[in-house]
C-alpha positions, 0 to 999 in steps of 0.5 A: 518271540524267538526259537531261542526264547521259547526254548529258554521259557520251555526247555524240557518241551523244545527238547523233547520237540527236538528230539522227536522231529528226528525220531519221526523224521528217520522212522519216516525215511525208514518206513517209506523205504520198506513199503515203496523202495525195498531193492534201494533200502541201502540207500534209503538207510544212507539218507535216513542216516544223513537226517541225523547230521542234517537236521542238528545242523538246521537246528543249530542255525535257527536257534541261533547256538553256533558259539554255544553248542561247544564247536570250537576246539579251544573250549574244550578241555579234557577232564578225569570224567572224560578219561575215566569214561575211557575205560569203558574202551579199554574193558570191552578191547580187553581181550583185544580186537576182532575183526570182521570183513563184512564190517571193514575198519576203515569205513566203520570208522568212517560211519561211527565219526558221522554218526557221533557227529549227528548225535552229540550235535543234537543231545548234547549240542542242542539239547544239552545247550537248552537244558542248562537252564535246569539243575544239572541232575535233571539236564543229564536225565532228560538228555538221556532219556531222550537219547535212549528214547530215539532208539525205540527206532528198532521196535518200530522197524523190526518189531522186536520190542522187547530188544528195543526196550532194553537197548533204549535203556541201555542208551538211556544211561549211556546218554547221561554219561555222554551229558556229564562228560559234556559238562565236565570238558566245556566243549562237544569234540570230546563227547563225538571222540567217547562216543565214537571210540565206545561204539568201535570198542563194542563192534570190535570187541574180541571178548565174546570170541575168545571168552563166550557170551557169558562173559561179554554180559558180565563186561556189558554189567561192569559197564553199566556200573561204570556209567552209572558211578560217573553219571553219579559223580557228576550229579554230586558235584552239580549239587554241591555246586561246583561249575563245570567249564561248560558254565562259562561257555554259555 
């Protein structure tokens, strides 16, 4: 038997395996660092950070889904979930841009591309192409529970599990909402762009310099109902049947 097929015969387990092997695999990196090589943790982090692309490619490969993953260009079509996750950009850049010179535009932009890249490979490339044997409701809810899950990374690394906990179910939602927009565009470039823009919006967000925390955690609040409206939406139109291009691709 195959990877393939045993994934197909036990999709939420393959996933969850999926998902896991990263997460051990990068806390692994991560924890040897600190015990054994704290001057060069700079460069223990680079490598933990390479393990995020490295490893979905790998597993692309074994599962044999280089035409399923949604890699190529034509498949992919925008769509009015994809525009409308846009606005999350454009709330958190409402107040304009705040620049910072310890975090230089050019190479955030840079680490933000492979970072989008390793991820949505992974959730909603891999993971997502072995969850399309389920409803839609729970493909998308698994995809994000697995996605916020990898980022108890935090707890494990600095001990602060309380702000792991509520980032990992901050991601969590953030995860689905990337999981319907993969559905509703067909291809995977759309999800890296969202993500990649949502992430530099957010670094770059002028709201709590210029309007106050407060402020920013009303724009955070808006957010989450946003996500959760399209995550909804999408779970809706999965139910009364319509077909994602997605459907077609696999």
């Amino acid at each position: 038997m195959s990877l393939r097929q045993a994934a197909a015969r036990h999709p939420v387990l393959a996933a969850t395996l999926c998902a896991g092997v990263q997460f051990l695999i990068t806390t692994l990196i991560l924890k040897a660092g600190m015990a054994y090589a704290p001057a060069a943790f700079g460069k223990v982090k680079l490598l933990a950070f390479a393990s995020t692309v490295v490893l979905p490619l790998a597993l692309v490969h074994s599962f044999g889904m280089w035409r399923q993953v949604g890699l190529h260009v034509a498949e992919t079509k925008p769509s009015k979930i994809f525009f409308a996750s846009m606005l999350l950009c454009v709330l958190f850049l409402s107040m304009g841009v705040h620049l910072m010179p310890q975090r230089p535009l050019g190479a955030e932009v840079l680490i933000q591309l492979i970072n989008a890249f390793g991820e949505e490979l992974l959730f909603r490339g891999v993971i997502f192409v072995i969850l399309l044997a389920l409803p839609r409701w729970q493909a998308i809810m698994i995809s994000g529970v697995l996605f916020g899950g990898m980022h108890l990374i935090h707890g494990f690394m600095d001990g602060n599990w309380q702000h792991a906990a509520w980032w990992a179910l901050a991601t969590c939602l953030s995860g689905m909402m990337f999981a319907a927009v993969r559905y509703s565009t067909g291809g995977l470039w759309l999800t890296i762009v969202l993500h990649m823009a949502l992430n530099l919006s957010k670094i770059y967000s002028n709201i709590e310099p210029a309007a106050g925390h407060a402020t920013l955690l009303v724009a955070e609040r808006l957010a989450y109902g946003i996500e959760f409206a399209l995550v909804a939406w999408v779970m809706y139109r999965g139910s009364r049947g319509a077909q994602p291009p997605v459907a077609a691709a696999s």
